[in-house]
N, C-alpha and C positions, 0 to 999 in steps of 0.2 A: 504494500500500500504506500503510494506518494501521497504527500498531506502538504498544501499549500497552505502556511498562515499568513495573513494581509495584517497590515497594525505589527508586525512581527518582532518591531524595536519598542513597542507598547509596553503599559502597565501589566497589562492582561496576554498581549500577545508575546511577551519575552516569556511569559511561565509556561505558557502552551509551547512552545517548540521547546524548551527544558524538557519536560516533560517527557513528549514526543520522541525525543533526541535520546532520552532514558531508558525507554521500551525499546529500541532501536529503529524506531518508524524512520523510512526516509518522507525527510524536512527539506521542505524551499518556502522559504520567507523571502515574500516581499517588502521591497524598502525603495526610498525615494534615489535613494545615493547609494553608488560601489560598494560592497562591504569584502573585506578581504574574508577568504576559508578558516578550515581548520577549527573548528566549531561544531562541526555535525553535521552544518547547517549549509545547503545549496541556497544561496541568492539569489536571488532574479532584480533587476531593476525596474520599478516600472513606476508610474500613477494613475491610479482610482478613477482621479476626477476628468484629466484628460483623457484616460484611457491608454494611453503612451505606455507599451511594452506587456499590457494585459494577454493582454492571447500567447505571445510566449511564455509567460508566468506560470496560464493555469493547462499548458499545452502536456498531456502525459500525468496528469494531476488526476487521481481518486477521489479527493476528498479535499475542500475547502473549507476552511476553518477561517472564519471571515469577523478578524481582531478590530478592523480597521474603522476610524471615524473621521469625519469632516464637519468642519463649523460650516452651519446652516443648511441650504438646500442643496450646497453642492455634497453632503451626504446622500441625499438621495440619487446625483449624478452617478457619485461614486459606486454606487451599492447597484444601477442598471448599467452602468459597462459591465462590472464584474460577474452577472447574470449572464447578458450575452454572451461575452467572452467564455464564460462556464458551460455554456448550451452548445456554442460553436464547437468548442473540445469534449465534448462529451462527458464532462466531469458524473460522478455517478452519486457525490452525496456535500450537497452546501449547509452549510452553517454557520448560523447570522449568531452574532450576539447582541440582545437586546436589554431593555429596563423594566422592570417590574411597575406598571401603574402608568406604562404610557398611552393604553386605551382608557385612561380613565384621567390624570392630570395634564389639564388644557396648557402645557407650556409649550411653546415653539418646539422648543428641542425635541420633547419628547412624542408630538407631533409628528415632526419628519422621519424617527423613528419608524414610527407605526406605520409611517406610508413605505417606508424602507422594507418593514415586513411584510405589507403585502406584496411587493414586486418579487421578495425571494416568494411566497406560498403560490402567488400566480405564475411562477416561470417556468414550471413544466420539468423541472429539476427534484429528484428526491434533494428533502430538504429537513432541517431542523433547525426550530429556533429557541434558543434560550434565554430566559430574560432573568436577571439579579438586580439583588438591592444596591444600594451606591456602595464603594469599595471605600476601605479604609482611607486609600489615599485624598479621596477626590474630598474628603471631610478634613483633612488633614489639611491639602492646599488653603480650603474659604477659609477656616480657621487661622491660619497662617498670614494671611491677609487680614482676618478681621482686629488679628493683636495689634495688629501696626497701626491702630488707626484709634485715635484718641480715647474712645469707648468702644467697648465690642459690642454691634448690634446681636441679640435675638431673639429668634423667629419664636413668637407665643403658639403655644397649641399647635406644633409641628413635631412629630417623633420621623427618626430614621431608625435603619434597621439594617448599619454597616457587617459590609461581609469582607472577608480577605480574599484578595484578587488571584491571590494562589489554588482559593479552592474551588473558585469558579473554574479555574485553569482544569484543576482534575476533574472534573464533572464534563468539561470538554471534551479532554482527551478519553474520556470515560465511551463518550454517546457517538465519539470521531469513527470505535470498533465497530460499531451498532449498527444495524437498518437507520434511516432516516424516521425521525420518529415526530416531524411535525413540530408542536408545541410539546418541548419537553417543561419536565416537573421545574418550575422555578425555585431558582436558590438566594434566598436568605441568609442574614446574620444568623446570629446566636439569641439578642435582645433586641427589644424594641424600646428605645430607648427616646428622651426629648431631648431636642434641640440643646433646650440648659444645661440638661446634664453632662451632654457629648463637650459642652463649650467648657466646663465647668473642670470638666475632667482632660482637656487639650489644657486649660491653661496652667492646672496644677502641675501638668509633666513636664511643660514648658518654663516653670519657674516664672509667671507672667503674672503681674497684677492689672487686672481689666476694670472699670466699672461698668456691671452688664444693663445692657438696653434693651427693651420690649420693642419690639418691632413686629406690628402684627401686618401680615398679607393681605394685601386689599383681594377683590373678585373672586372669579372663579378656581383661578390656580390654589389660591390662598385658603378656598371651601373644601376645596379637595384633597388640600397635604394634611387640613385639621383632621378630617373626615379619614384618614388613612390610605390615601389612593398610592400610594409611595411604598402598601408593606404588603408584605406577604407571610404573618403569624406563623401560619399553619405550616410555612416551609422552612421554619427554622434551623435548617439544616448546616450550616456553617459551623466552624470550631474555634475559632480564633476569634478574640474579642477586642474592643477598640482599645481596650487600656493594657492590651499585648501590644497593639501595634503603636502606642504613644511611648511603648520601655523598648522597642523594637528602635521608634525615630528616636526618641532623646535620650536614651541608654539607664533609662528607669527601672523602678523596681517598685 
């Protein structure tokens, strides 16, 4: 089995061709720029959004494991070259990674998503798609931003329900052996946890004194994250907890 990973210099996409590369799968990971061998790991050069070097990428490729993301709509450019290009080659199994709660929170982003997924379910491709809760990091970044800034705003009557991007990875590599299974089982954190607490507990790791802000979400976005459109309870599948990954980043205990 050849397994092309897209995003493959990613958060999510470095631990999936680890992985991969571990089992002895042969790996070609896509990247914008040259990448030298001796890794595991076959290269391909190409881009998404242009399309530029796609068809040789996914040319002799089994299986697509599709890490990759784009700010705005040119996400969804990106995500129908890499269909076609997959249909042209006759790839035999695509897989999108997606977000927990984006047919149901009205954000842009998560929006072009779901329009993302329906092009991989309508392409005629066996396909699967997996959707996860936000990864430790992408909590770690706003946080990291919000210290630097006079007071830390936040968000009232918002919980998330952080997962480690590693174990997305295995659940990947997991469903990559599989039939195409469609909409696989979503994976979640461990807890579900509020905003406060997540901020509460970045800044003690951090050694950071904040004064915290109520910042509540105006509309619809804002009814939806209260209302829990963002979690997934019931799939709390994850192992790894956020105040692992804050003694992970600032060498905590």
């Amino acid at each position: 089995m050849t397994v092309l990973v897209t995003g493959a210099t990613g958060t999510l996409g470095r631990e999936v061709v680890r992985l991969l590369v571990a089992r002895g799968v042969v790996v070609r990971g896509l990247s914008r720029r040259e990448r030298s061998g001796g890794d595991g790991v076959e290269w391909a050069v190409g881009d998404l959004v242009t399309g530029e070097g796609i068809a040789a990428a996914v040319a002799g490729v089994d299986v697509v494991i599709d890490c990759a993301t784009a700010v705005g709509k040119k996400d969804l450019v990106a995500v129908r070259n890499l269909v076609a290009a997959a249909e042209r080659a006759g790839v035999r199994h695509l897989m999108y990674v997606s977000i927990v709660g984006v047919d149901r929170v009205p954000l842009a982003y998560y929006r072009t998503k779901h329009a993302c997924e329906q092009v991989v379910r309508e392409s005629g491709l066996g396909w699967t798609v997996l959707r996860a809760t936000q990864f430790h990091d992408l909590l770690l970044k706003i946080f990291g931003v919000a210290a630097k800034l006079p007071v830390f705003p936040v968000l009232t009557g918002v919980r998330f329900q952080p997962v480690d991007a590693r174990e997305v990875a295995e659940h990947l590599v997991e469903l990559a052996g599989e039939e195409p299974a469609g909409y696989a089982p979503e994976v979640g954190g461990p807890r579900v946890r509020t905003y406060r607490e997540l901020a509460e507990a970045y800044l003690r790791a951090a050694g950071r004194r904040r004064v915290l802000v109520p910042v509540r979400l105006p509309g619809a976005v804002g009814r939806e994250l209260r209302a829990g459109g963002n979690l997934t309870p019931e799939r709390a599948v994850g192992r790894g907890t956020f105040e692992e990954a804050l003694a992970e980043r600032f060498g905590t205990r």
